[in-house]
C-alpha positions as CSV (number, residue, x, y, z in Angstrom):
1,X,-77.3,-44.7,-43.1
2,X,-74.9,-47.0,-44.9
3,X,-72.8,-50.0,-43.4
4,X,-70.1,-51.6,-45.0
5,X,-70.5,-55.9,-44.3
6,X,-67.3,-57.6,-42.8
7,X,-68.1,-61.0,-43.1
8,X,-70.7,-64.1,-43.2
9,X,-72.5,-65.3,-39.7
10,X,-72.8,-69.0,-39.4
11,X,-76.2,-68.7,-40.6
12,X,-75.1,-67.2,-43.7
13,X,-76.4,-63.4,-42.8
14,X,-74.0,-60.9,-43.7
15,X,-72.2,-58.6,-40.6
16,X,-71.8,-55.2,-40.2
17,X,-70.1,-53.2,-37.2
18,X,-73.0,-52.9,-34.7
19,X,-73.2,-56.2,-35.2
20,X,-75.9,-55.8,-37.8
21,X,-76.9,-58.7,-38.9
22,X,-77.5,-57.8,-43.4
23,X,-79.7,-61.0,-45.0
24,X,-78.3,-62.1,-47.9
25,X,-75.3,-59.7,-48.3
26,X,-71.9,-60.7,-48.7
27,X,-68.5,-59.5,-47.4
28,X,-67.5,-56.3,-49.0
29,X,-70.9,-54.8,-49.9
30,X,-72.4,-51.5,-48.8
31,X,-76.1,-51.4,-48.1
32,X,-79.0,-49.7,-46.3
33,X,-81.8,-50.2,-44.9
34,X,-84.4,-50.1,-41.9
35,X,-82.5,-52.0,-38.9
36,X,-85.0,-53.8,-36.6
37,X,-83.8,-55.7,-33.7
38,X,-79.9,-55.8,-35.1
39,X,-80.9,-57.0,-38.2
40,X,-81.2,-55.6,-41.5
41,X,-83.9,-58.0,-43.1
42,X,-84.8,-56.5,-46.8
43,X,-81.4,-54.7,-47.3
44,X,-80.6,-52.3,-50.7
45,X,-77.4,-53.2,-51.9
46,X,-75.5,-49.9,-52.8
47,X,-72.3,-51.7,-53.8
48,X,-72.5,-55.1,-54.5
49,X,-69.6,-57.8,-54.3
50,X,-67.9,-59.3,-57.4
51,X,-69.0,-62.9,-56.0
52,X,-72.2,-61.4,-56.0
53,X,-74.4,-63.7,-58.9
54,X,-78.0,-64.0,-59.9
55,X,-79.6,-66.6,-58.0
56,X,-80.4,-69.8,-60.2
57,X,-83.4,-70.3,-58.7
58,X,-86.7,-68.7,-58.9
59,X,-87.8,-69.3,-55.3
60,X,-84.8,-68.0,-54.1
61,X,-86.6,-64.2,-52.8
62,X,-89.2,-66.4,-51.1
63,X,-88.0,-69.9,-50.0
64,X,-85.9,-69.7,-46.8
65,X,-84.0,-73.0,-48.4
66,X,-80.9,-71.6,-49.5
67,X,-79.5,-68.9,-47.8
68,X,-76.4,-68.7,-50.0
69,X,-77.8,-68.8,-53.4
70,X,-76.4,-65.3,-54.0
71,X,-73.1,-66.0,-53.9
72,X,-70.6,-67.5,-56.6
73,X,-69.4,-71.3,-56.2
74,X,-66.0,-69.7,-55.7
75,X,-67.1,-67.9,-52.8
76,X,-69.2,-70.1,-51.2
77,X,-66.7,-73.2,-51.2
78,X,-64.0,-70.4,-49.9
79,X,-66.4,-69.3,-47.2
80,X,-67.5,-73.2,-45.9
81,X,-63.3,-73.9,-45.7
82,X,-63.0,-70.8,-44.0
83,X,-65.7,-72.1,-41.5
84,X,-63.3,-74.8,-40.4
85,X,-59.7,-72.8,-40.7
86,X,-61.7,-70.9,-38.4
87,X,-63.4,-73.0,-36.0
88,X,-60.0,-74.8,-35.6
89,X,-58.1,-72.0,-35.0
90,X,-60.1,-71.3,-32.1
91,X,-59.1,-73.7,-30.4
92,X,-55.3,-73.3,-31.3
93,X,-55.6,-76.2,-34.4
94,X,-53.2,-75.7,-37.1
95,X,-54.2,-78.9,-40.0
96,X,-54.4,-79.3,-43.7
97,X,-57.7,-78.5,-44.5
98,X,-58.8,-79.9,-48.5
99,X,-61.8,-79.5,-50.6
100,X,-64.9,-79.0,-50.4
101,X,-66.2,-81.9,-52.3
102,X,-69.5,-80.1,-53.4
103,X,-72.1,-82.2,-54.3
104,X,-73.9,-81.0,-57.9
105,X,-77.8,-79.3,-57.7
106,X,-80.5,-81.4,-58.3
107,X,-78.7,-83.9,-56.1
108,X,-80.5,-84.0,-52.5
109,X,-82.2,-87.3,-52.1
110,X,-84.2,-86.4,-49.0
111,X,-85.5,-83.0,-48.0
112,X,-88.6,-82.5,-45.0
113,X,-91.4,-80.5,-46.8
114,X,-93.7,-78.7,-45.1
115,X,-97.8,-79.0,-45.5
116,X,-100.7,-76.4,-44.4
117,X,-104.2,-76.7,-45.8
118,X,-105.0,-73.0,-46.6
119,X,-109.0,-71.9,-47.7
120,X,-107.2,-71.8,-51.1
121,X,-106.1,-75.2,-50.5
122,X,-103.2,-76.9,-49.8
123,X,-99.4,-76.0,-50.0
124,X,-96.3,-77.9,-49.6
125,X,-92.8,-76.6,-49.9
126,X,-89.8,-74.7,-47.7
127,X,-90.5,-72.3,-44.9
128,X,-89.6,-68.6,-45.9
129,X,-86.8,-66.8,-44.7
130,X,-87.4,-66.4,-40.8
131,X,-91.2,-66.8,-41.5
132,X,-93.8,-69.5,-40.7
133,X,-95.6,-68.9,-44.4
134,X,-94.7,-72.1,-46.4
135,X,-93.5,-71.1,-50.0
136,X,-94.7,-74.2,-53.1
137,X,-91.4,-74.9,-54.7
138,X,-92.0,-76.5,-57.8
139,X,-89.0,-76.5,-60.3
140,X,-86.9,-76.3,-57.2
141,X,-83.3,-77.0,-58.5
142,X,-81.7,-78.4,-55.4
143,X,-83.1,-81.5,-54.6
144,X,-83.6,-84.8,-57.2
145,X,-86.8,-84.7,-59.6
146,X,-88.1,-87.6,-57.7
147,X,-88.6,-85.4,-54.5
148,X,-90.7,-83.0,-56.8
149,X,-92.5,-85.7,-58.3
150,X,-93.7,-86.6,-54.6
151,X,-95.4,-83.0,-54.0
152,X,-98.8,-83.8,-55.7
153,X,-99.0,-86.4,-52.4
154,X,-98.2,-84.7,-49.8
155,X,-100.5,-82.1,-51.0
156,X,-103.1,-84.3,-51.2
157,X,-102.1,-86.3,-47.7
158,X,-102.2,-82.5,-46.6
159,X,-106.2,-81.9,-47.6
160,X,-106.7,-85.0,-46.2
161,X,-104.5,-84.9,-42.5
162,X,-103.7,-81.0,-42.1
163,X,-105.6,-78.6,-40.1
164,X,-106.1,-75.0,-41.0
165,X,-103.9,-73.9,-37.6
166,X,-101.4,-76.6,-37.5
167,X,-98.7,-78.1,-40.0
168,X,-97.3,-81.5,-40.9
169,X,-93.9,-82.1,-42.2
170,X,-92.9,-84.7,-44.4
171,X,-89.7,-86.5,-44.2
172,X,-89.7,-87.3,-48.5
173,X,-86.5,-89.6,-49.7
174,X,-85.7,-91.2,-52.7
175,X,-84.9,-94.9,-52.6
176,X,-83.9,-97.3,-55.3
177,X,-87.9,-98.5,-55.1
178,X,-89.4,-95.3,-55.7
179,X,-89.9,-92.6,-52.9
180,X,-90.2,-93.5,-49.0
181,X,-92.5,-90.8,-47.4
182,X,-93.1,-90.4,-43.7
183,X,-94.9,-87.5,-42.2
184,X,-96.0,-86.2,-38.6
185,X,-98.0,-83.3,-37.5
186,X,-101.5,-83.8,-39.1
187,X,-104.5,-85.3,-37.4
188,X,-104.4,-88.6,-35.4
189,X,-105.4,-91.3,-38.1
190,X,-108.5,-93.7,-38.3
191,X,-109.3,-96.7,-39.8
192,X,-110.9,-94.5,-43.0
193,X,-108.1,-92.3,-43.1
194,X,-105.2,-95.5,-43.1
195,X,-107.6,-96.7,-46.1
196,X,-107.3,-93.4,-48.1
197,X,-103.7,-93.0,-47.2
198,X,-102.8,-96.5,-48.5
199,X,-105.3,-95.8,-51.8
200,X,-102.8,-92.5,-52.1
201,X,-99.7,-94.5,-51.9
202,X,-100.8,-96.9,-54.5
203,X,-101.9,-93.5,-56.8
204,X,-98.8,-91.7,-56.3
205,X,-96.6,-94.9,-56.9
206,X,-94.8,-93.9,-53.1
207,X,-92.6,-97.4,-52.0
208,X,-93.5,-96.7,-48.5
209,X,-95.7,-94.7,-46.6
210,X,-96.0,-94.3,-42.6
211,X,-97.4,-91.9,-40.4
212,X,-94.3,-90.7,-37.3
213,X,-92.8,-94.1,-38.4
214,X,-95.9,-96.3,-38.3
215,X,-95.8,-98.0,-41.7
216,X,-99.5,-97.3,-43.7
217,X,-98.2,-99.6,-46.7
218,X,-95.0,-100.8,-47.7
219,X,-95.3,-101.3,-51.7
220,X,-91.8,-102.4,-52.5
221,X,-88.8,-102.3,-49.8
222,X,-87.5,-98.6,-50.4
223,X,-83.4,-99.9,-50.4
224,X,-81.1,-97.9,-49.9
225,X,-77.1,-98.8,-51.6
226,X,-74.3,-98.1,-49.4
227,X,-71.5,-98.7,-51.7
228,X,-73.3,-101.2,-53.3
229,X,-74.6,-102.9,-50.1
230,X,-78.5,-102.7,-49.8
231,X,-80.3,-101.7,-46.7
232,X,-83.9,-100.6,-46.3
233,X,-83.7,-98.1,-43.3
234,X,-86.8,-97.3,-40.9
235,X,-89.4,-94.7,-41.7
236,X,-88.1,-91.6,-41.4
237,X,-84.2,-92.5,-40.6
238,X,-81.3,-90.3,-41.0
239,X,-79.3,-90.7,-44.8
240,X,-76.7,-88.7,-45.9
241,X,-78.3,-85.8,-47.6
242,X,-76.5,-86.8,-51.1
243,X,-74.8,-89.5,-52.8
244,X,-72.3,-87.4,-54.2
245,X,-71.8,-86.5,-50.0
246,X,-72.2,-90.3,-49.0
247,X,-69.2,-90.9,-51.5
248,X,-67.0,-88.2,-50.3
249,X,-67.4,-88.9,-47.3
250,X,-67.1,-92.9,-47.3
251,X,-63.7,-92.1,-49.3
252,X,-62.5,-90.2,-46.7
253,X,-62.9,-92.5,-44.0
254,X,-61.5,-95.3,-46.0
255,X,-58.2,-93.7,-46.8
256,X,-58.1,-93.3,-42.8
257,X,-58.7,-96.9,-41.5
258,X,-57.7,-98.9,-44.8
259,X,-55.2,-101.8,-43.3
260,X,-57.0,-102.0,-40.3
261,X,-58.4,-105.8,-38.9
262,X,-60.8,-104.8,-36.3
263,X,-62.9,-101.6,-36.9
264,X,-65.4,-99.7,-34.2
265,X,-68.4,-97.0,-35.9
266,X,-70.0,-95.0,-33.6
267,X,-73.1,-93.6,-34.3
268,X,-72.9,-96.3,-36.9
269,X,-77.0,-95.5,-37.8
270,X,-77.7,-98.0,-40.7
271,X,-74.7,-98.8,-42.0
272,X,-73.4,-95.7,-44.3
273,X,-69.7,-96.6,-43.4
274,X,-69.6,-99.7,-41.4
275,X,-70.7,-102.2,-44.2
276,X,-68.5,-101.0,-46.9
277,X,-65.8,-101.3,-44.3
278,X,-66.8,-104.9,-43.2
279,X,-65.5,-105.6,-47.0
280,X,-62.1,-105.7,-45.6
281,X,-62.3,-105.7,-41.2
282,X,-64.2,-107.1,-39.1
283,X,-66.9,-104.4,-37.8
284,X,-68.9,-103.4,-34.2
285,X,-71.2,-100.9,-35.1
286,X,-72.8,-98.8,-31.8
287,X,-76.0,-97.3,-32.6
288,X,-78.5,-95.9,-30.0
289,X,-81.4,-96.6,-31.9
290,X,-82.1,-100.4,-32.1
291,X,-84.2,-100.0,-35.4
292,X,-81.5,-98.2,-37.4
293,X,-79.3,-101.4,-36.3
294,X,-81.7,-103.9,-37.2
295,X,-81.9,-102.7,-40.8
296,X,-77.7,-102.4,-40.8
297,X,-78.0,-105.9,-39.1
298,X,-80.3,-107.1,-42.5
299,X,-78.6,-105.5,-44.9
300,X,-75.2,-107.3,-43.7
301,X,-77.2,-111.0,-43.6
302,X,-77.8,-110.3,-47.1
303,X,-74.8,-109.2,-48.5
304,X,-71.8,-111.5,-49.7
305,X,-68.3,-111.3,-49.1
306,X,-68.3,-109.1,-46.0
307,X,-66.5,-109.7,-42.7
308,X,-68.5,-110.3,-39.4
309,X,-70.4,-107.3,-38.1
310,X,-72.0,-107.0,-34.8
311,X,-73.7,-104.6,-33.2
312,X,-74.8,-102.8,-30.3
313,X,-77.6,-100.5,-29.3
314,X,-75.9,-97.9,-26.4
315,X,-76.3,-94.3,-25.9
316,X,-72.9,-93.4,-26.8
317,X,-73.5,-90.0,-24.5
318,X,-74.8,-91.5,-21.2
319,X,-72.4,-94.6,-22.0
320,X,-69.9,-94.3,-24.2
321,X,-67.5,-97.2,-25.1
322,X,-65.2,-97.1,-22.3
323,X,-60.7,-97.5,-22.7
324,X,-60.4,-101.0,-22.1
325,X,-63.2,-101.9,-24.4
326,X,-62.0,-99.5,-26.8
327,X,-58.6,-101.0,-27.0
328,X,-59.0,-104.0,-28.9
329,X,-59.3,-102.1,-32.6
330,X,-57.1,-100.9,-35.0
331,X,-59.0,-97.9,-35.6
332,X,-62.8,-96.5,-34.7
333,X,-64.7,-94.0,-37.4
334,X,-67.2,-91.9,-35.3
335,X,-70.1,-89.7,-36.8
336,X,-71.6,-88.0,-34.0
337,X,-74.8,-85.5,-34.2
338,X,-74.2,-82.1,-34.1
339,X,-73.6,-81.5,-30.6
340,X,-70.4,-83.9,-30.8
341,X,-68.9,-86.6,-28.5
342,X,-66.9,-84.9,-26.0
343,X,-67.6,-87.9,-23.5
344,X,-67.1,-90.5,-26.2
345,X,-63.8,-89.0,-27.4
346,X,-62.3,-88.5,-24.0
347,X,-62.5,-92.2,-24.3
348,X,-60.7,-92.8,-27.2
349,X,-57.8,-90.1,-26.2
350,X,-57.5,-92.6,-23.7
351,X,-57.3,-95.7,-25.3
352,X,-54.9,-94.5,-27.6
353,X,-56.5,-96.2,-30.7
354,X,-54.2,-96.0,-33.7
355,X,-56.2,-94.3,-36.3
356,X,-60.1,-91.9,-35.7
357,X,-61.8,-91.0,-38.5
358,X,-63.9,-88.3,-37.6
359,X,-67.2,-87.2,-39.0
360,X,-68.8,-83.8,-38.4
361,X,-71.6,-81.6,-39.1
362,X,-70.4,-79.2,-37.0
363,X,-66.9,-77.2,-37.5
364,X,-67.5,-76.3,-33.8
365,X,-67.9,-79.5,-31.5
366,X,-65.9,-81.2,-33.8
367,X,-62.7,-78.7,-33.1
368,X,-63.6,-79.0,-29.5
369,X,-63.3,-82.9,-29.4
370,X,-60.0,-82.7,-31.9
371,X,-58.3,-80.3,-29.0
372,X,-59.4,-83.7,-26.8
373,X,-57.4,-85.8,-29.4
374,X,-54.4,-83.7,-30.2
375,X,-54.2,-82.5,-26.0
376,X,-53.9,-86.5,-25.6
377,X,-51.0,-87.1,-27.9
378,X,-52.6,-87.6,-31.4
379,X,-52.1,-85.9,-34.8
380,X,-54.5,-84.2,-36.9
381,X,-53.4,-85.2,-40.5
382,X,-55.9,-83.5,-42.4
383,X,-59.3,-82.2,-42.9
384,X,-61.8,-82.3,-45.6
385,X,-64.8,-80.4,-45.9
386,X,-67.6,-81.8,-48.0
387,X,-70.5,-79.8,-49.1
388,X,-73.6,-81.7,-49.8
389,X,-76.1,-79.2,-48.3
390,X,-75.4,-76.8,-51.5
391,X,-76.1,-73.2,-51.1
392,X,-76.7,-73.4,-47.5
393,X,-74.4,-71.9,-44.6
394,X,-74.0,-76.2,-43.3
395,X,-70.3,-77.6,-43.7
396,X,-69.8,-81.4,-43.2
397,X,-66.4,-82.5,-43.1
398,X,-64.3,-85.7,-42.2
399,X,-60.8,-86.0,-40.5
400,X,-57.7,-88.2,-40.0
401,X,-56.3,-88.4,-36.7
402,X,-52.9,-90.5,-35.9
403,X,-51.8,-91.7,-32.4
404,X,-48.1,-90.6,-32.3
405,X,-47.2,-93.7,-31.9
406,X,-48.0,-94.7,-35.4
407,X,-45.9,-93.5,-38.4
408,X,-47.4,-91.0,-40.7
């Protein structure tokens, strides 16, 4: 039997009528195949799109890393504004939605590989599709040539640490230093293996090495430039997957709170927008984790010509910032993890700040907290989308929200 696909899933699967989930078909097609469980996993395509293209990479039949490799730039930048239009609309939002700023292959600066010692010997690389085999991915085109240079290590930590039954994942990023490497999952480590890990490090050239963020050897400090502003973040701490992304981004939020005195960033984590902004407001970045803010704390003792920045460690969902202290800024930038701030922005509708900039990883809780905003009396400007998870079904995105009060 043949089904006709309708559209894209958020995961990037095409939908028939059924639903039937189709992997790795696109809207339009017609395609067979043995349904199991809903899902059409090794489809035939009997009539394929015109945004269907050759995928780029040769991993792409094996790795699970990209699930959108299939489909033309065109389509996929169409599809990941779409996402948004959509997600808004569900919740009755009508906004100018621009871009995506799409960050170039080859660009991802960190990436969490994963390591199993085999009888053949080890292997580190993506998961496949839906599938706990781990798929080698040398000449993978999506991340930076410096995370590929880091594989020969982590196989080699992986002889060393992994089990035949279990896995350990390494959290690889690039740094101005050379390449900052934590992993977890392995064996518990002894004093022999903290020798040979450190003896590894020095072979491989790695700035840093730690074990579930328990520092082996620190070479050279792997820094990190936030517009130009150097920070050397934990092991293992969260960084904007691109600096393509980290630009669009950063330029985005700018163009929202430029003017303003007094600044708030919540979810600040090391500093990705709240020390570029300290070059022209004063800044209190909120953070829940206290070692994230120590390294944004660093980086700002170090820097010249920025504007005082304090900081706060508070778990913005059990406690978020509260009307009253809210009230003092001219405008707050807030990043929240995926499941959004729905507490925390409550708070601002509140306070009536002047100006949000809104980071999102998620078209979903972010629409959610915007019908907060805009229920409360504020404007959604505009929207942009920013892609710097290429060839994947994840859409990033910052926004501009106005109290009414202030003039457009």
């Amino acid at each position: 039997m043949s089904l006709r696909v309708t559209r894209l899933g958020h995961l990037g699967d095409g939908i028939a009528d059924g639903p039937v989930f189709v992997a790795r078909a696109l809207p339009g097609e017609v395609v067979e195949g043995e349904i199991e469980g809903g899902r059409i996993a090794r489809p035939k395509i009997l009539t394929p799109s015109a945004d269907r293209v050759a995928a780029p990479c040769r991993h792409y039949k094996g790795c699970g890393g990209c699930a959108l490799m299939h489909g033309s730039d065109d389509f996929v930048a169409g599809w990941k504004v779409d996402v948004v239009r959509t997600a808004l609309a569900a919740q009755g939002i009508e906004a100018e939605v621009r871009g995506p700023a799409t960050s170039p292959p080859a660009s991802r600066r960190r990436a969490t590989f994963s390591g199993r010692r085999l009888k053949s010997g080890p292997v580190v690389g993506f998961h496949g599709r839906g599938a706990d085999t781990v798929t080698a991915v040398p000449g993978c085109i999506l991340v930076e040539p410096a995370l590929l240079a880091a594989l020969p290590v982590c196989e080699a930590i992986t002889q060393r640490m992994g089990s035949r039954k279990g896995e350990i994942r390494f959290r690889v990023t690039a740094s101005e230093a050379g390449i900052d490497t934590d992993f977890e999952g392995g064996r518990a480590t002894d004093g022999a293996d903290r020798v040979a890990l450190a003896a590894l490090a020095e072979a491989h050239d790695l700035a840093r090495l730690s074990v579930e963020g328990e520092v082996i050897v620190e070479r050279r400090p792997p820094r990190q430039s936030f517009d130009g502003i150097g920070v050397v973040p934990p092991p293992g701490a969260f960084l904007q997957a691109t600096a393509a992304g980290e630009a669009a981004l950063r330029r985005a939020v700018t163009d929202v709170v430029g003017g303003a005195r007094r600044i708030a960033d919540l979810f600040a984590g090391c500093g990705t927008f709240a020390l570029p902004l300290a070059r022209q407001a004063e800044v209190l970045a909120v953070e829940g984790d206290p070692a994230l803010l120590a390294a944004l704390d660093t980086g700002w003792r170090h820097a010249k010509g920025l504007k005082a920045v304090r900081t706060e460690a508070r778990d913005l969902f059990r406690r978020p910032l509260l009307p009253d202290e809210l009230s003092r800024f001219d405008a707050v930038v807030i990043d929240p993890p995926r499941a959004g701030a729905e507490a925390q922005t409550a708070a601002l509708a509140e306070a009536q700040v002047p100006r949000i900039a809104a980071v999102s990883c998620n078209p979903v809780t972010f629409a959610r907290d915007a019908a907060l905003l805009i229920g409360a009396g504020y404007t959604l400007d505009r929207v942009e989308v920013v892609d710097q998870f290429r060839w994947s079904p994840h859409v990033e995105l910052a926004a501009a929200f106005r109290a009414n009060h202030i003039p457009a």
